[in-house]
C-alpha positions as CSV (number, residue, x, y, z in Angstrom):
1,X,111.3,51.7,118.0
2,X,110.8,49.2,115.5
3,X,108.7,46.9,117.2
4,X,105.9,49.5,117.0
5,X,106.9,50.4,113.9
6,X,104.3,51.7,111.1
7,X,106.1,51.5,107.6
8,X,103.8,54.3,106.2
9,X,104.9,56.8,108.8
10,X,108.3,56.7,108.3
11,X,109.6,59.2,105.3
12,X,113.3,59.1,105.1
13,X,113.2,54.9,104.0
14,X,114.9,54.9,100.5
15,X,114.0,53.0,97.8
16,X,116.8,50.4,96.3
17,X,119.3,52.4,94.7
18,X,118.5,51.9,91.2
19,X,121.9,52.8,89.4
20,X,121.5,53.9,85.3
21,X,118.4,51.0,85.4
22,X,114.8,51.7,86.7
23,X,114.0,49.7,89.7
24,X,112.0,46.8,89.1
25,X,108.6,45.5,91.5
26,X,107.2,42.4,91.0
27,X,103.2,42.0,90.8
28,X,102.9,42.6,94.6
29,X,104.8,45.9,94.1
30,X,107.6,44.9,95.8
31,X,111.3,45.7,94.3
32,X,113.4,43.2,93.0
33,X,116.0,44.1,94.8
34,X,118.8,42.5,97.4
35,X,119.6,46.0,98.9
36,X,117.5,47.8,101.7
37,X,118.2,51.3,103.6
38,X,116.8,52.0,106.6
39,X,119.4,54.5,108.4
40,X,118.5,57.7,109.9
41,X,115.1,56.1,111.3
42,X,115.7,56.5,115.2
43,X,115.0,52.4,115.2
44,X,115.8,51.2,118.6
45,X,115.4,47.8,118.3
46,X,115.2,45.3,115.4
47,X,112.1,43.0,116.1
48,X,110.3,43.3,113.4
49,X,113.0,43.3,110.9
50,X,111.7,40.6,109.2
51,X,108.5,41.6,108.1
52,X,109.6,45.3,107.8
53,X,112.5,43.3,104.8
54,X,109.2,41.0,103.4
55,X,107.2,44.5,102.9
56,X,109.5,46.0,101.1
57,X,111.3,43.0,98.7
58,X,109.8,40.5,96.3
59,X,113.0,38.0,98.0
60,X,113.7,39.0,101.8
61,X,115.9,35.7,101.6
62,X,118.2,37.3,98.4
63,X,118.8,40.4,101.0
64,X,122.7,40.7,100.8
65,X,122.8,44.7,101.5
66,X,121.3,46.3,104.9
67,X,122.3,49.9,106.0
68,X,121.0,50.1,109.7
69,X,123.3,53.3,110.4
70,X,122.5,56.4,112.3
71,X,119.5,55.3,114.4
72,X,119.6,54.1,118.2
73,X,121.0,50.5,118.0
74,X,122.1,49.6,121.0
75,X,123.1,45.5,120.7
76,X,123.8,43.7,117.7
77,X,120.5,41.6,117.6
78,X,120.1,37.5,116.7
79,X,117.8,38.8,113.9
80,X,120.9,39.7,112.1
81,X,122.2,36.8,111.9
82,X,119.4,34.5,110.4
83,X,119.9,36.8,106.9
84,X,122.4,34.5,105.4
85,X,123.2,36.2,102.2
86,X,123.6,39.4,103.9
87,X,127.5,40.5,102.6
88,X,127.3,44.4,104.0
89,X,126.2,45.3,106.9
90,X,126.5,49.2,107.8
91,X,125.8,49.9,111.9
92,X,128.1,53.0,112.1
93,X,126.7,56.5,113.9
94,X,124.4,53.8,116.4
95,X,124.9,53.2,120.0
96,X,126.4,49.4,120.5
97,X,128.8,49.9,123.6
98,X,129.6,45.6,123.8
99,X,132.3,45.0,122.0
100,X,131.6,41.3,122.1
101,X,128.5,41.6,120.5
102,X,130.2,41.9,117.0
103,X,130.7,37.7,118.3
104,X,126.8,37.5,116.8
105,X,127.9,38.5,113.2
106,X,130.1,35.5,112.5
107,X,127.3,33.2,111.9
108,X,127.3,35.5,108.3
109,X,129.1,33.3,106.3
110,X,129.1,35.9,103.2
111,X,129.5,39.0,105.4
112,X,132.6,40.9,104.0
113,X,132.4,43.9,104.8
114,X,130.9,46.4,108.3
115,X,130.9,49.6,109.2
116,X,130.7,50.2,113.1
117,X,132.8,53.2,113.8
118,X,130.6,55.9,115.6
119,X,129.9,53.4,117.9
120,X,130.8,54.2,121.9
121,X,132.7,50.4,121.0
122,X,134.7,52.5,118.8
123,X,136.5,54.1,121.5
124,X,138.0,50.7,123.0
125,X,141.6,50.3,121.7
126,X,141.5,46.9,120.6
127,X,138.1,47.7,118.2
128,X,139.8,46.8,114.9
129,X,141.4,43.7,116.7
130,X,138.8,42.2,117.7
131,X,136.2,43.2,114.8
132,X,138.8,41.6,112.4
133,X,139.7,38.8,114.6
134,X,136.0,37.7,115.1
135,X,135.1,38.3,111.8
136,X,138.4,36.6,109.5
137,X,136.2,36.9,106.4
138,X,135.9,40.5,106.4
139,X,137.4,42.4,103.6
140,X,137.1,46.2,105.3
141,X,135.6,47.3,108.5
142,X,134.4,51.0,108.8
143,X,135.4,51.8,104.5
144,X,138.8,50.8,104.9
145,X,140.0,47.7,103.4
146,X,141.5,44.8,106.3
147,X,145.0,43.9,105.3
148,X,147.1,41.2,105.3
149,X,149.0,43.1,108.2
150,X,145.9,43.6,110.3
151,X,144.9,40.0,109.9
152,X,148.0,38.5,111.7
153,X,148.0,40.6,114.5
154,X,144.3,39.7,115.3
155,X,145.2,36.4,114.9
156,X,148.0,37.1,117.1
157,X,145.7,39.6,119.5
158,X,143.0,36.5,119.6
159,X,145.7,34.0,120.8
160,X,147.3,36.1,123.8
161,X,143.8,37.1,124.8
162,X,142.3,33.4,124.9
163,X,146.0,32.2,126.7
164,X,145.1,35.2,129.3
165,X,142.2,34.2,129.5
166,X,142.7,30.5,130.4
167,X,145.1,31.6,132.5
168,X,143.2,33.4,134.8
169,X,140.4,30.9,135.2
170,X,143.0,28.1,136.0
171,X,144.2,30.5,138.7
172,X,140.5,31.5,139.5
């Protein structure tokens, strides 16, 4: 559980990926970095993501990479969505069964790309529908790029489901 969580405990966080170049701290030892991986860390819930993303980087407010897949998500949490820069966001191999909690992640004005497959959402038909159409700035969901295609018949999908949708609450 990440509320409880003790940083020190936990042995599989990675350091940023530092490429051909050695990573870089500040004088507070933390890494100038805009990347953070945290999968694989049974994390349940994301409470104190904040000041788990200030111990670890010298600007939590650059933070533009966050892998979060393979522990025991089961909601897409508001936290998420107050890391503006944030442009990849992996959640695959978690447990978000609400489709409509992908909803949250269009506050991300630079997100363009997520991973969610592994997901029991995963298993709805209209997952790539409604992932795409909530999310028109995406440029590939689960590794594999959105095309043109897929956007107009989310946009399509979006607009039968909101006519349905009115539809039955005028009747209602």
């Amino acid at each position: 559980m990440f509320g409880n969580w003790d940083i020190k405990k936990y042995t599989k966080l990675e350091t940023p990926y530092s490429g051909l170049r050695p990573l870089k701290k500040n004088s507070e030892r933390k890494y100038l970095s805009c990347s953070l991986r945290l999968s694989n860390n049974s994390i349940t819930d994301l409470s104190d993501l904040h000041q788990t993303v200030s111990h670890f980087l010298a600007e939590p407010s650059h933070l533009a990479w966050l892998d979060l897949s393979f522990n025991k998500l089961s909601h897409i949490e508001q936290v998420l969505c107050e890391l503006p820069g944030l442009r990849v966001l992996y959640l695959h191999g978690n447990n978000i069964h609400t489709l409509s909690e992908v909803d949250r992640l269009a506050a991300l004005p630079h997100l363009h790309s997520v991973t969610l497959h592994g997901n029991p959402i995963e298993t709805n038909k209209t997952y790539r529908n409604r992932v795409i159409s909530a999310l028109p700035r995406l440029k590939t969901v689960d590794f594999s790029a959105v095309t043109q295609q897929e956007r107009v018949l989310a946009r399509l999908w979006h607009q039968s489901n909101t006519r349905c949708r009115n539809t039955r609450k005028s009747l209602g």
